[in-house]
Backbone atoms as SQL, in Angstrom:
CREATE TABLE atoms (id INTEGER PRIMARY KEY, chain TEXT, resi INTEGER, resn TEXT, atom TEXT, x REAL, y REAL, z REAL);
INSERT INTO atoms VALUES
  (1, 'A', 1, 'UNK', 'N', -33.007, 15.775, 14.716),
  (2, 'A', 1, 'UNK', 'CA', -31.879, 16.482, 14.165),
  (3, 'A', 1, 'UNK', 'C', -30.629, 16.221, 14.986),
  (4, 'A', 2, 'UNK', 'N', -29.439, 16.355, 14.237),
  (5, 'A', 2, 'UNK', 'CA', -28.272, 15.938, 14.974),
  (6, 'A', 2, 'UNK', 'C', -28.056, 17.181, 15.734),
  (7, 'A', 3, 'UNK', 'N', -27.251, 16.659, 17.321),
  (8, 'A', 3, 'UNK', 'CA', -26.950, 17.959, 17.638),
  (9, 'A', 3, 'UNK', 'C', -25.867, 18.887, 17.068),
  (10, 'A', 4, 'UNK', 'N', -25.728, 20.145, 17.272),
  (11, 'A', 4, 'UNK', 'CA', -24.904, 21.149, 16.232),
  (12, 'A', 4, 'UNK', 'C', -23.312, 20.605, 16.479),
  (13, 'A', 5, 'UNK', 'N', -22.698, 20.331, 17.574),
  (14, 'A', 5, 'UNK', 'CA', -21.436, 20.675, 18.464),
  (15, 'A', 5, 'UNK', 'C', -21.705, 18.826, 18.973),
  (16, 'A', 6, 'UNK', 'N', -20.999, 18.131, 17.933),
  (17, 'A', 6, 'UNK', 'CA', -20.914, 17.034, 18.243),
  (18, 'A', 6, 'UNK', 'C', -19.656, 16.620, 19.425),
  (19, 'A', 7, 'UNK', 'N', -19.998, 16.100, 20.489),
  (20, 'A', 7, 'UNK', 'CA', -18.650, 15.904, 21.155),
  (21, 'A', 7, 'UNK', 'C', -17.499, 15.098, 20.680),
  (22, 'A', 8, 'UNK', 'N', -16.132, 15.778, 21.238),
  (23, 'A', 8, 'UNK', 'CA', -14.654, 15.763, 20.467),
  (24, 'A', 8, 'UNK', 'C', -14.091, 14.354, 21.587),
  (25, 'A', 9, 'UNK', 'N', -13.914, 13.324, 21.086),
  (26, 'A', 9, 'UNK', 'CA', -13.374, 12.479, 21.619),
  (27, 'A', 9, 'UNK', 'C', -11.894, 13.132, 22.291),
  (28, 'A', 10, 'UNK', 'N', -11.983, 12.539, 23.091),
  (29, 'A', 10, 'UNK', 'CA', -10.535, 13.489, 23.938),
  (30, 'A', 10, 'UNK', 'C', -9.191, 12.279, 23.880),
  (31, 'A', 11, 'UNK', 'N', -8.348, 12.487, 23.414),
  (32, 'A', 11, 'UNK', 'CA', -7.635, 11.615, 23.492),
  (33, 'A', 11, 'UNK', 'C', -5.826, 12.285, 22.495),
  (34, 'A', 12, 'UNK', 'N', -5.098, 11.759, 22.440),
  (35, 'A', 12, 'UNK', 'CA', -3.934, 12.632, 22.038),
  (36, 'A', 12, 'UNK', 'C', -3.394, 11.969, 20.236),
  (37, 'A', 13, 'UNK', 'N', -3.477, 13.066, 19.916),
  (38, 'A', 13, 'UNK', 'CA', -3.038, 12.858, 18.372),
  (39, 'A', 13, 'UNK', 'C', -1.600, 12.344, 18.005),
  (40, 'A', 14, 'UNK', 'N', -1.610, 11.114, 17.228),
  (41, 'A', 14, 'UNK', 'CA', 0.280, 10.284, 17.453),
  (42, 'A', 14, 'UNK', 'C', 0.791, 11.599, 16.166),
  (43, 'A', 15, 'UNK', 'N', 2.091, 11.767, 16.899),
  (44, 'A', 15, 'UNK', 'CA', 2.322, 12.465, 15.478),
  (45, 'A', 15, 'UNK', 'C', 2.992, 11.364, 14.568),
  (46, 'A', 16, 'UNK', 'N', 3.016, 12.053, 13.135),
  (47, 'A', 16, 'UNK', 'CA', 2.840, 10.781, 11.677),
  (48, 'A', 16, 'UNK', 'C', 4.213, 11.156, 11.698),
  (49, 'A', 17, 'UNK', 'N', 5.729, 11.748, 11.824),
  (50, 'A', 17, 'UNK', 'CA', 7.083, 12.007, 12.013),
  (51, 'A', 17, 'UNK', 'C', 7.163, 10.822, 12.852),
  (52, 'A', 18, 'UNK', 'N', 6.870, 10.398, 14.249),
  (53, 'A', 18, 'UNK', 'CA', 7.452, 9.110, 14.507),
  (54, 'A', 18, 'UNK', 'C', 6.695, 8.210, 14.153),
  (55, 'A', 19, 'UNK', 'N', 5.758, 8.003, 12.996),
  (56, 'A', 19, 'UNK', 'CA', 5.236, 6.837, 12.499),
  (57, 'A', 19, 'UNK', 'C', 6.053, 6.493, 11.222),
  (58, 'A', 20, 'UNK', 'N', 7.651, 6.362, 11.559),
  (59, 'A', 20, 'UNK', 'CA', 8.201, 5.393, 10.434),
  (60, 'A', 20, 'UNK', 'C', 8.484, 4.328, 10.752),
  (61, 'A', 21, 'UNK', 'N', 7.770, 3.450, 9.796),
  (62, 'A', 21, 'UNK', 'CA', 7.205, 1.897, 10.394),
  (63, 'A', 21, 'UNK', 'C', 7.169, 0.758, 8.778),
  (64, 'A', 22, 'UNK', 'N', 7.717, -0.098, 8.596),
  (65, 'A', 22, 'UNK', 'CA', 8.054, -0.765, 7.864),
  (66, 'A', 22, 'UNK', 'C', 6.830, -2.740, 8.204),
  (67, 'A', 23, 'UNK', 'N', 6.385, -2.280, 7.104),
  (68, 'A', 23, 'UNK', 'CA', 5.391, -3.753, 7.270),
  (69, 'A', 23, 'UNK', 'C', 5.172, -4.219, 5.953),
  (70, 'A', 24, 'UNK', 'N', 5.114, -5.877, 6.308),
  (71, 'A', 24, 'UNK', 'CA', 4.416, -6.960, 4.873),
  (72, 'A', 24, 'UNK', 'C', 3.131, -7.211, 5.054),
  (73, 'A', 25, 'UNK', 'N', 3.082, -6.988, 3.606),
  (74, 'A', 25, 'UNK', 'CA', 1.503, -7.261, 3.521),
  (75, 'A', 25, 'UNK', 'C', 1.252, -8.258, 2.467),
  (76, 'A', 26, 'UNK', 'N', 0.125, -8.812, 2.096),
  (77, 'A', 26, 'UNK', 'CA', -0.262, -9.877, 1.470),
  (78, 'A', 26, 'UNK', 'C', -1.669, -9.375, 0.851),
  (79, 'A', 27, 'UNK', 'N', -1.679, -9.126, -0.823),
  (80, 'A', 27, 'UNK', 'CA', -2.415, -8.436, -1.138),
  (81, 'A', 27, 'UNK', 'C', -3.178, -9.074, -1.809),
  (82, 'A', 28, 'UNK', 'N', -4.878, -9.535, -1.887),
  (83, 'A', 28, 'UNK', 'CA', -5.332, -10.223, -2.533),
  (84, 'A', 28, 'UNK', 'C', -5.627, -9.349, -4.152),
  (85, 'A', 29, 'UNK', 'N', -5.024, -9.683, -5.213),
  (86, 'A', 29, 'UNK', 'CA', -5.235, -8.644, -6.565),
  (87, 'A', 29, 'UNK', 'C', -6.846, -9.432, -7.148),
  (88, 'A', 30, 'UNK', 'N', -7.051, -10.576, -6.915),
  (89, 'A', 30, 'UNK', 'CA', -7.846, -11.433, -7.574),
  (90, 'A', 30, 'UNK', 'C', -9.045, -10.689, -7.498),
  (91, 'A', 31, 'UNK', 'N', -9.524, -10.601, -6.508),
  (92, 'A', 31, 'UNK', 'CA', -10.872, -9.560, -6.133),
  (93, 'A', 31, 'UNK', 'C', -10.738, -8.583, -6.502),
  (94, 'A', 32, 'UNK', 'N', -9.465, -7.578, -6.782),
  (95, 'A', 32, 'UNK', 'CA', -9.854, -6.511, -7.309),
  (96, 'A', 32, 'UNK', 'C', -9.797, -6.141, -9.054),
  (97, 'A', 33, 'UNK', 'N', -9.433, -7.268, -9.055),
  (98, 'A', 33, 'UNK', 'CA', -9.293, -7.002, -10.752),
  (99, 'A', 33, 'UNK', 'C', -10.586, -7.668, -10.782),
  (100, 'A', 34, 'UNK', 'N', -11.246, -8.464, -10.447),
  (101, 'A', 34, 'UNK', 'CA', -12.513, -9.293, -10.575),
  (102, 'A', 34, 'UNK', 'C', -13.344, -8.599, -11.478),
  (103, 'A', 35, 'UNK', 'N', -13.821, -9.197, -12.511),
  (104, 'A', 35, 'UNK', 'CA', -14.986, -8.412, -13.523),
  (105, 'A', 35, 'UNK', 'C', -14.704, -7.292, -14.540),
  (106, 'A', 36, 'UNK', 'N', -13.183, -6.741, -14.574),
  (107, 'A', 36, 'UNK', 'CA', -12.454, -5.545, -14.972),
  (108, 'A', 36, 'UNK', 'C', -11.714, -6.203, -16.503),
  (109, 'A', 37, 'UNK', 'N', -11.927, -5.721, -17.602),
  (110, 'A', 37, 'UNK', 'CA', -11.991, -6.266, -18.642),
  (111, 'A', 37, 'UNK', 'C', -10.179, -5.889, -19.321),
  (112, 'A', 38, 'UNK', 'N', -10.236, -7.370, -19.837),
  (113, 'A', 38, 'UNK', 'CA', -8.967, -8.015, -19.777),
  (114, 'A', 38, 'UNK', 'C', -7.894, -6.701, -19.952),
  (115, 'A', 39, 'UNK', 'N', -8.007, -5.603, -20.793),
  (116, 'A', 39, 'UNK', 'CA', -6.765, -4.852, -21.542),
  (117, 'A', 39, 'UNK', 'C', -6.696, -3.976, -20.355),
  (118, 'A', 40, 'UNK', 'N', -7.688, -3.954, -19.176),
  (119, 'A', 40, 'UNK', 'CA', -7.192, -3.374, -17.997),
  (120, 'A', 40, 'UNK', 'C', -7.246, -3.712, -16.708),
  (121, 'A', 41, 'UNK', 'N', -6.714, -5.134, -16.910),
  (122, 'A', 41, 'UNK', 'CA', -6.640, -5.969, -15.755),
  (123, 'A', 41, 'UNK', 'C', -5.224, -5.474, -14.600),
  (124, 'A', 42, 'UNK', 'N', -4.000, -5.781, -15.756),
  (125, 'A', 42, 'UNK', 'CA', -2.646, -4.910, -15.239),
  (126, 'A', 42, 'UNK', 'C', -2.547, -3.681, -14.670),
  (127, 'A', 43, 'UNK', 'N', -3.485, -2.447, -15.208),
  (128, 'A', 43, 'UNK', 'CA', -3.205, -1.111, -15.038),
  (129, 'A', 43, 'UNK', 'C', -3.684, -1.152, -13.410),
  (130, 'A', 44, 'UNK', 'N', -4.865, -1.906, -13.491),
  (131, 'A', 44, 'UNK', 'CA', -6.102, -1.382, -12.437),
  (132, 'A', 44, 'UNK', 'C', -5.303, -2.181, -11.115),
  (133, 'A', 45, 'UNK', 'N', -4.363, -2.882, -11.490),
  (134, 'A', 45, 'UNK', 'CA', -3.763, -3.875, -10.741),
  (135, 'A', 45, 'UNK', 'C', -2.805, -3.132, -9.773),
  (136, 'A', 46, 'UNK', 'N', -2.128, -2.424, -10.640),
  (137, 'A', 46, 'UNK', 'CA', -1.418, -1.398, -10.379),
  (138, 'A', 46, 'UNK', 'C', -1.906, -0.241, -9.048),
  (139, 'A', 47, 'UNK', 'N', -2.688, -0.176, -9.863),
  (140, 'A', 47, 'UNK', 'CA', -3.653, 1.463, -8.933),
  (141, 'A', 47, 'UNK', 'C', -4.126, 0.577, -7.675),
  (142, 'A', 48, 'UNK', 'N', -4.587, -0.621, -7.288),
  (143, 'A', 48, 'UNK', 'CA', -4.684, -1.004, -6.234),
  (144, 'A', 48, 'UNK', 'C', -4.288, -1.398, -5.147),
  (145, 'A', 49, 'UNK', 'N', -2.747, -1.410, -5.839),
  (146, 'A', 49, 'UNK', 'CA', -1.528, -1.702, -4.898),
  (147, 'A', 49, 'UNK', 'C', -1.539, -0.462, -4.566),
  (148, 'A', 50, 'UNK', 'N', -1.846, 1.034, -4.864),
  (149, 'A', 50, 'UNK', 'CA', -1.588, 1.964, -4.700),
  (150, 'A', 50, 'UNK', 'C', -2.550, 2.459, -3.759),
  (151, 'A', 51, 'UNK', 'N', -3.850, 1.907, -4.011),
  (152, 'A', 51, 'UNK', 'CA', -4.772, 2.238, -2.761),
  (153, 'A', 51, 'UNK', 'C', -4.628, 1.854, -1.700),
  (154, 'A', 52, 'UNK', 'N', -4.600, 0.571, -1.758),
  (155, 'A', 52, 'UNK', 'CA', -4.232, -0.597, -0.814),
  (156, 'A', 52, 'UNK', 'C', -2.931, -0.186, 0.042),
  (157, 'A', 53, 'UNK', 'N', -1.772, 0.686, -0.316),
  (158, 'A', 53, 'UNK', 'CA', -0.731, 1.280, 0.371),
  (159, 'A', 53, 'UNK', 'C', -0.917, 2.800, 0.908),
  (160, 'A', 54, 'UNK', 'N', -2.093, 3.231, 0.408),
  (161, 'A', 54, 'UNK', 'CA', -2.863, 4.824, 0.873),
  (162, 'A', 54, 'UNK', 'C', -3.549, 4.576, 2.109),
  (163, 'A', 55, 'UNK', 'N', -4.450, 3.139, 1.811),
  (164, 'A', 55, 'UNK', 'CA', -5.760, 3.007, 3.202),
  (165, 'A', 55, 'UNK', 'C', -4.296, 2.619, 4.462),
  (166, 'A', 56, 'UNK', 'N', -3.461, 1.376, 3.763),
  (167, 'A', 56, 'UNK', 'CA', -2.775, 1.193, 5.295),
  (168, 'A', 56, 'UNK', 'C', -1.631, 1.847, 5.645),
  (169, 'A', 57, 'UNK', 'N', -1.169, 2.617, 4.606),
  (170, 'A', 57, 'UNK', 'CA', -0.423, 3.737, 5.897),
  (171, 'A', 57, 'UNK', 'C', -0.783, 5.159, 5.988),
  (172, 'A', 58, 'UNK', 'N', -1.742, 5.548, 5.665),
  (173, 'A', 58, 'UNK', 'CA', -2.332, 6.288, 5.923),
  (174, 'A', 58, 'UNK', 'C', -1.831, 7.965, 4.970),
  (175, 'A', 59, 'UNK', 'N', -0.769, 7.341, 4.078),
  (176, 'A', 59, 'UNK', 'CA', -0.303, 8.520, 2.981),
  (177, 'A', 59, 'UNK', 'C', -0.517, 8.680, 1.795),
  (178, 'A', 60, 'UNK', 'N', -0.929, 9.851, 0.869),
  (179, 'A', 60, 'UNK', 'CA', -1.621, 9.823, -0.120),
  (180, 'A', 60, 'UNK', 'C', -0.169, 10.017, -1.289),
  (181, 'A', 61, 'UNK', 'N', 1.166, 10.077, -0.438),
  (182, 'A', 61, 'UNK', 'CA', 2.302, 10.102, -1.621),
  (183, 'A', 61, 'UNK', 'C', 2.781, 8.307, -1.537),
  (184, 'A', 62, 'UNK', 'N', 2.581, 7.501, -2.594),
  (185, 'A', 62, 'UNK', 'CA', 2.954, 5.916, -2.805),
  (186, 'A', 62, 'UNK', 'C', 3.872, 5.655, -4.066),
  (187, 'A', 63, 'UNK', 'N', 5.044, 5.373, -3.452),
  (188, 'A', 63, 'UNK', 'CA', 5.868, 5.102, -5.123),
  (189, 'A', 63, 'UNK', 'C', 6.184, 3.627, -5.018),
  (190, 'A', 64, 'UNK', 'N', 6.082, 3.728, -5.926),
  (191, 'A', 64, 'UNK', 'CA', 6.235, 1.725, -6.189),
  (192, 'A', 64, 'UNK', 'C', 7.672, 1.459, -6.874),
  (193, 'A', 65, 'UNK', 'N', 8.337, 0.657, -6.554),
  (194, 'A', 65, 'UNK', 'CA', 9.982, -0.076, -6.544),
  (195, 'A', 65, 'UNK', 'C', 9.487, -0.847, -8.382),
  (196, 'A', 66, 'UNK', 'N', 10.399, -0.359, -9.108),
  (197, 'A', 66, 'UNK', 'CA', 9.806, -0.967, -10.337),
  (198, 'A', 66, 'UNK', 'C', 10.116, -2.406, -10.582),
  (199, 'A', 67, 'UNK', 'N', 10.858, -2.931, -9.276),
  (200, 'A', 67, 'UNK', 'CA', 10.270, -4.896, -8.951),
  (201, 'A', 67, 'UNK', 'C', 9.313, -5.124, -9.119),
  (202, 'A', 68, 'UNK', 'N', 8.530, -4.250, -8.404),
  (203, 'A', 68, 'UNK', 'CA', 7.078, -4.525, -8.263),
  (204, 'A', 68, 'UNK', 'C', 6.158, -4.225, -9.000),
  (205, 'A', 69, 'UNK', 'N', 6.365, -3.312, -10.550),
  (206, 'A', 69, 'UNK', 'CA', 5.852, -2.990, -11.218),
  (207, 'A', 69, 'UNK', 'C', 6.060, -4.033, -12.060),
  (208, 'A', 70, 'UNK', 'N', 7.414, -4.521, -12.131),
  (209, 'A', 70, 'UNK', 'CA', 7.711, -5.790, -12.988),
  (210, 'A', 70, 'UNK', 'C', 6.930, -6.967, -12.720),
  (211, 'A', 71, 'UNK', 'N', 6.815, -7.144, -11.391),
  (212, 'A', 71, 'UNK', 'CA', 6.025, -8.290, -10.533),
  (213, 'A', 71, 'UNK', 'C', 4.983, -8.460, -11.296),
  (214, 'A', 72, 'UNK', 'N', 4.387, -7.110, -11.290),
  (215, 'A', 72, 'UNK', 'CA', 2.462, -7.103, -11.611),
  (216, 'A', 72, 'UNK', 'C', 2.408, -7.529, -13.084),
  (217, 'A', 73, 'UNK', 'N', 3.139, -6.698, -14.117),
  (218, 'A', 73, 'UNK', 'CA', 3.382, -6.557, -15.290),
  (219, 'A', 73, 'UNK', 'C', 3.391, -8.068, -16.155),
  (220, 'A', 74, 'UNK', 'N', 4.276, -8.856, -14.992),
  (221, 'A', 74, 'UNK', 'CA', 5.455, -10.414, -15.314),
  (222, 'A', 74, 'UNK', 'C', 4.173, -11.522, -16.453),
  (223, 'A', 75, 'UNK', 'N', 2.829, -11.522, -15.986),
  (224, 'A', 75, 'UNK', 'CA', 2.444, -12.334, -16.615),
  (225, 'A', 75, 'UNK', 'C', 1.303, -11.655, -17.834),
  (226, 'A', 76, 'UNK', 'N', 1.915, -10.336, -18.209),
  (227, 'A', 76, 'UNK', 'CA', 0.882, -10.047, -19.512),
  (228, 'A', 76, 'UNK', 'C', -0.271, -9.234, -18.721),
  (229, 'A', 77, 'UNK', 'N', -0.410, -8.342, -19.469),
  (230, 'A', 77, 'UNK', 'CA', -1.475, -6.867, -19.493),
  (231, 'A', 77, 'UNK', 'C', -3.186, -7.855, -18.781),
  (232, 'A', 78, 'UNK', 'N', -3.416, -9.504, -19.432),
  (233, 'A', 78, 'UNK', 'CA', -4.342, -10.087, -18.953),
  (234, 'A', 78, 'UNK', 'C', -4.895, -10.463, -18.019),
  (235, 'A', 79, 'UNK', 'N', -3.313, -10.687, -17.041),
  (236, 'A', 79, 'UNK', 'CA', -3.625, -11.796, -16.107),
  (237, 'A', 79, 'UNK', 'C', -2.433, -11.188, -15.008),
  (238, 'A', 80, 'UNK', 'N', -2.557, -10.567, -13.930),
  (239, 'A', 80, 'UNK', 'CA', -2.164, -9.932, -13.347),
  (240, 'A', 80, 'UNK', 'C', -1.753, -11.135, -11.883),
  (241, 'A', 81, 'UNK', 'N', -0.635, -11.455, -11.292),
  (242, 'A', 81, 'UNK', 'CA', -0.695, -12.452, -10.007),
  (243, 'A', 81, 'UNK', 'C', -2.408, -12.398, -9.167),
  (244, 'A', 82, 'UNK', 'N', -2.739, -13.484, -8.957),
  (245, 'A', 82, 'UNK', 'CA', -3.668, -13.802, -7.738),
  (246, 'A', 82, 'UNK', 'C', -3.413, -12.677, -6.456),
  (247, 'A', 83, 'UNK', 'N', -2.395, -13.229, -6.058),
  (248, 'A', 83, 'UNK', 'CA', -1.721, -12.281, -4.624),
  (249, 'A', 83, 'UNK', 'C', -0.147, -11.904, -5.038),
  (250, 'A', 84, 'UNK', 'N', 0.025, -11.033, -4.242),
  (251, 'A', 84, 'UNK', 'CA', 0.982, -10.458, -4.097),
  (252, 'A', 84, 'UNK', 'C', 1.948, -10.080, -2.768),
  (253, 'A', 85, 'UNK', 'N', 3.025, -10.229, -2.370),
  (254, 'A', 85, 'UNK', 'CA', 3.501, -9.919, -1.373),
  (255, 'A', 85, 'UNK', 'C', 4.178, -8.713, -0.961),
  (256, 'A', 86, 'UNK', 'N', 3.776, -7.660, -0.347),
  (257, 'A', 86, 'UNK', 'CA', 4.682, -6.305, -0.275),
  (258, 'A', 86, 'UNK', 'C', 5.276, -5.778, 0.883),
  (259, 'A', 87, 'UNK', 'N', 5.889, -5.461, 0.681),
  (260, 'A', 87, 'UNK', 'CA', 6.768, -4.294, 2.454),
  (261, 'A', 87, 'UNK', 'C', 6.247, -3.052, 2.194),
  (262, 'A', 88, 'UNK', 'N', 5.931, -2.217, 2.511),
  (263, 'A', 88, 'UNK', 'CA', 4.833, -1.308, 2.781),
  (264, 'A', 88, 'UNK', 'C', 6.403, -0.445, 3.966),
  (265, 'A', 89, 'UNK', 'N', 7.121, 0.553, 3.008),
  (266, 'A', 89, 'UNK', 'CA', 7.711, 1.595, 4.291),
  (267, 'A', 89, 'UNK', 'C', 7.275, 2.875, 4.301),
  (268, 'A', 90, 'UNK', 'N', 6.942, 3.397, 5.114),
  (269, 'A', 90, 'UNK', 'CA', 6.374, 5.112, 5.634),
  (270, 'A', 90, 'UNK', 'C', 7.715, 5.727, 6.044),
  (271, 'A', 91, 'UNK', 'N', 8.124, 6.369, 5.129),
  (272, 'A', 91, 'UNK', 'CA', 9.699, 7.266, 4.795),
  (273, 'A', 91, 'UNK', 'C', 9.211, 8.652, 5.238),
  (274, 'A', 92, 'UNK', 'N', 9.933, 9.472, 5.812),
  (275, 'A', 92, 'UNK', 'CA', 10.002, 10.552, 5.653),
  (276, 'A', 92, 'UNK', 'C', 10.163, 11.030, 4.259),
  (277, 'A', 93, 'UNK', 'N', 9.863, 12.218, 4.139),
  (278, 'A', 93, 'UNK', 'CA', 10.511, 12.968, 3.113),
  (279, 'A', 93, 'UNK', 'C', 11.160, 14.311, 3.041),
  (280, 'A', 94, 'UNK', 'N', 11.980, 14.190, 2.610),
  (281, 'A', 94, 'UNK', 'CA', 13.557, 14.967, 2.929),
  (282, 'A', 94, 'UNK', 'C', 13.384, 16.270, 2.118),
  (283, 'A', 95, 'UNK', 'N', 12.991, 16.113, 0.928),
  (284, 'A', 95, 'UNK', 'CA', 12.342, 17.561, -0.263),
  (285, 'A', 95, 'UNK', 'C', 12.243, 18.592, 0.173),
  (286, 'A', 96, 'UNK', 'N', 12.748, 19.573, 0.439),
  (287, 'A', 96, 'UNK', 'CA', 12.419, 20.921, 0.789),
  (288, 'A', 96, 'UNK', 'C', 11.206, 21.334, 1.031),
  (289, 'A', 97, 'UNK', 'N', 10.185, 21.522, -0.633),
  (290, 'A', 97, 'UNK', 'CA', 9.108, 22.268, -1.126),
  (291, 'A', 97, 'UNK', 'C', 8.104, 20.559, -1.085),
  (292, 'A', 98, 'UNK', 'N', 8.140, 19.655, -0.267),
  (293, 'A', 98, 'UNK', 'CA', 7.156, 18.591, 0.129),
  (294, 'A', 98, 'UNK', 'C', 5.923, 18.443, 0.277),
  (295, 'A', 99, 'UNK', 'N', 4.811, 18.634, -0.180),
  (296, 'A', 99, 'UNK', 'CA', 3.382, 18.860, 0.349),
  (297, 'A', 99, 'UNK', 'C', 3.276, 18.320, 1.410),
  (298, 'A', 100, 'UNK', 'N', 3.824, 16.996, 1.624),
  (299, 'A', 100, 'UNK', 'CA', 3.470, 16.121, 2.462),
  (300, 'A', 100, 'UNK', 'C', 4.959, 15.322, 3.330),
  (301, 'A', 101, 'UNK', 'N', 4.929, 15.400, 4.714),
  (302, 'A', 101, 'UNK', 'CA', 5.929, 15.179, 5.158),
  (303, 'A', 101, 'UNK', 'C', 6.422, 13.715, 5.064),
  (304, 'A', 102, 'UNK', 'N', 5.605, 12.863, 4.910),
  (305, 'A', 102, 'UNK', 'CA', 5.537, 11.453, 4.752),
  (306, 'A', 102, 'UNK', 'C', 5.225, 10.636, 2.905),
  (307, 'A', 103, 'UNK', 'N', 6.123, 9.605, 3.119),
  (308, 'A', 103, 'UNK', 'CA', 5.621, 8.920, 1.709),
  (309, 'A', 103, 'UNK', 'C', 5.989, 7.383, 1.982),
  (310, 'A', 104, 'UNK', 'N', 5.084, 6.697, 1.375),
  (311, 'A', 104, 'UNK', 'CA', 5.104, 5.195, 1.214),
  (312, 'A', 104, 'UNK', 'C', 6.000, 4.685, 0.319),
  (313, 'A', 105, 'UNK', 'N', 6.831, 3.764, 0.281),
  (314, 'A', 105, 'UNK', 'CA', 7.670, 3.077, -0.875),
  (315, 'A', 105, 'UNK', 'C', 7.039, 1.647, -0.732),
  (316, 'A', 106, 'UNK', 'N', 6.839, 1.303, -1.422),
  (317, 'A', 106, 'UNK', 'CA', 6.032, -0.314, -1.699),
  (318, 'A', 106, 'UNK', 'C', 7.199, -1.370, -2.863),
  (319, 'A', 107, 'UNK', 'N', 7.654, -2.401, -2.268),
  (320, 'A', 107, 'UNK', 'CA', 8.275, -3.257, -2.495),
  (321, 'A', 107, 'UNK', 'C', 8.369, -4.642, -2.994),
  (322, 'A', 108, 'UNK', 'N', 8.227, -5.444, -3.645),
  (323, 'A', 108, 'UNK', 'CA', 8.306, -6.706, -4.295),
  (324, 'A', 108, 'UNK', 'C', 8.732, -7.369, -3.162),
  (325, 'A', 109, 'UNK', 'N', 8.051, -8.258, -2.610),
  (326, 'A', 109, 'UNK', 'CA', 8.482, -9.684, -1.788),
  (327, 'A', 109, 'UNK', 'C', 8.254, -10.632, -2.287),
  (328, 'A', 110, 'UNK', 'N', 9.824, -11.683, -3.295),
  (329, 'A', 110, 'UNK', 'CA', 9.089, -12.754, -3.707),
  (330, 'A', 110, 'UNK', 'C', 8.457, -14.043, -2.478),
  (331, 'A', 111, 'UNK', 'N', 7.608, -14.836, -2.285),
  (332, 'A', 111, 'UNK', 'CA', 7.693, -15.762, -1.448),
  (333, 'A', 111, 'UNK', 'C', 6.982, -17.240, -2.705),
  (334, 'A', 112, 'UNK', 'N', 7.593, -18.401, -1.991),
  (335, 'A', 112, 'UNK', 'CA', 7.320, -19.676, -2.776),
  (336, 'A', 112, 'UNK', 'C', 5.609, -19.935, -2.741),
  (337, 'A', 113, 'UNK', 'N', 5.198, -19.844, -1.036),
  (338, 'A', 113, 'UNK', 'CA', 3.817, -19.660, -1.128),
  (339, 'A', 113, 'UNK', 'C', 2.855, -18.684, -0.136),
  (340, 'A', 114, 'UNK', 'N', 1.753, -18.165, -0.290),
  (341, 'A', 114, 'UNK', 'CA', 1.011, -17.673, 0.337),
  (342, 'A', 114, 'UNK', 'C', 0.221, -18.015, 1.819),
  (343, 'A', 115, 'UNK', 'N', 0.375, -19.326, 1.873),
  (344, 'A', 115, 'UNK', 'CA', -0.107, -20.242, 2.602),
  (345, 'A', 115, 'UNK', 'C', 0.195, -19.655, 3.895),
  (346, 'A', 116, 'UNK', 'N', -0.734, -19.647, 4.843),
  (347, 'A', 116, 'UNK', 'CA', 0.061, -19.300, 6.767),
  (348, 'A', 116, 'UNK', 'C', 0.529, -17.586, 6.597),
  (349, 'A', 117, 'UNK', 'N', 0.879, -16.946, 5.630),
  (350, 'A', 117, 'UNK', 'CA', 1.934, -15.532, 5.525),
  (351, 'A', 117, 'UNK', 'C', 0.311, -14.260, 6.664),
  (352, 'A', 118, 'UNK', 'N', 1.014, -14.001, 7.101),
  (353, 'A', 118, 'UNK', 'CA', 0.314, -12.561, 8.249),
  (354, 'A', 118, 'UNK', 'C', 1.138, -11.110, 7.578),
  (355, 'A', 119, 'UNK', 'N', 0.088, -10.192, 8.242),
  (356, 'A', 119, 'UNK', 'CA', 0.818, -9.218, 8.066),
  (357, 'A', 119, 'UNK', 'C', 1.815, -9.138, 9.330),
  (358, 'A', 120, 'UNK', 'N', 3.128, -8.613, 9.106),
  (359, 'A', 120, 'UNK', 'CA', 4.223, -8.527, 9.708),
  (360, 'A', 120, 'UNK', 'C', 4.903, -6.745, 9.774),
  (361, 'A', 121, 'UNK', 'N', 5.106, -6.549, 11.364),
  (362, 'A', 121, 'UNK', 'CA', 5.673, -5.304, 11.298),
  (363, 'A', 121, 'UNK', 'C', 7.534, -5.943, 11.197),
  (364, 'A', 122, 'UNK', 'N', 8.325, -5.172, 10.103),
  (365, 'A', 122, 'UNK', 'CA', 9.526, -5.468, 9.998),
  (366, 'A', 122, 'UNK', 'C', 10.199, -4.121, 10.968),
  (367, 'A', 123, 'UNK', 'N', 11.204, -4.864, 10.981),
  (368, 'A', 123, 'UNK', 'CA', 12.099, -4.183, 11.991),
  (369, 'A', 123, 'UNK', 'C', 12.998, -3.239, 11.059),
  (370, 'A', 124, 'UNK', 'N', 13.470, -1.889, 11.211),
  (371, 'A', 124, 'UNK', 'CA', 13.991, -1.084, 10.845),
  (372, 'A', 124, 'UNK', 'C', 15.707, -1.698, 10.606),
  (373, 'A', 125, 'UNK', 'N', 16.194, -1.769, 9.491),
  (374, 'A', 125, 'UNK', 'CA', 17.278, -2.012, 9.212),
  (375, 'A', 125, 'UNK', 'C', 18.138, -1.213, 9.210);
């Protein structure tokens, strides 16, 4: 049996207020639309950019720049881009009545090719 009073790693919690942090990412869509039948290839395409911006910054509020909705959209409900390129920013949020103090904005990066591209922390403009 596990013990009751598992020990608490000791170490100091970052607060998520100075985690505003701006990064590109390079999103493979191919695998996730993989096997997902054609009339919801786009939607699901969608929602994964949305996960995919939940797991890496760690916020469950994600609004997407409607570039990037256009991006996904650009080649038909069928056939959704291979990859995709995004900036990924962790914004405060300013809202009064906010659930959540933090939110993601996810961005359209066009690039010519995929080839060599890393994820990249961008510098605050």
């Amino acid at each position: 049996m596990a013990p009751a009073n598992p020990t608490k790693k000791s170490g100091k919690t970052r607060s998520a207020l100075q985690d505003v942090v701006t990064r590109e990412y390079t999103i493979n869509l191919h695998k996730r639309v993989h096997g997902r039948s054609f009339k919801k290839r786009a939607p699901w395409a969608v929602k994964s950019v949305v996960d995919f911006a939940q797991k890496a910054m760690g916020t469950t509020d994600v609004r997407l720049d409607p570039k990037l909705n256009q991006a996904l959209w650009a080649q038909g409900i069928r056939s959704p881009p291979r990859r995709i390129r995004v900036k990924l920013e962790r914004k405060r949020n300013d809202e009064e009545n906010a659930k959540e103090k933090l939110f993601t904005y996810a961005t359209f990066v066009p690039v010519e090719s995929f080839k060599g591209l890393e994820t990249v922390v961008v510098d605050a403009e």
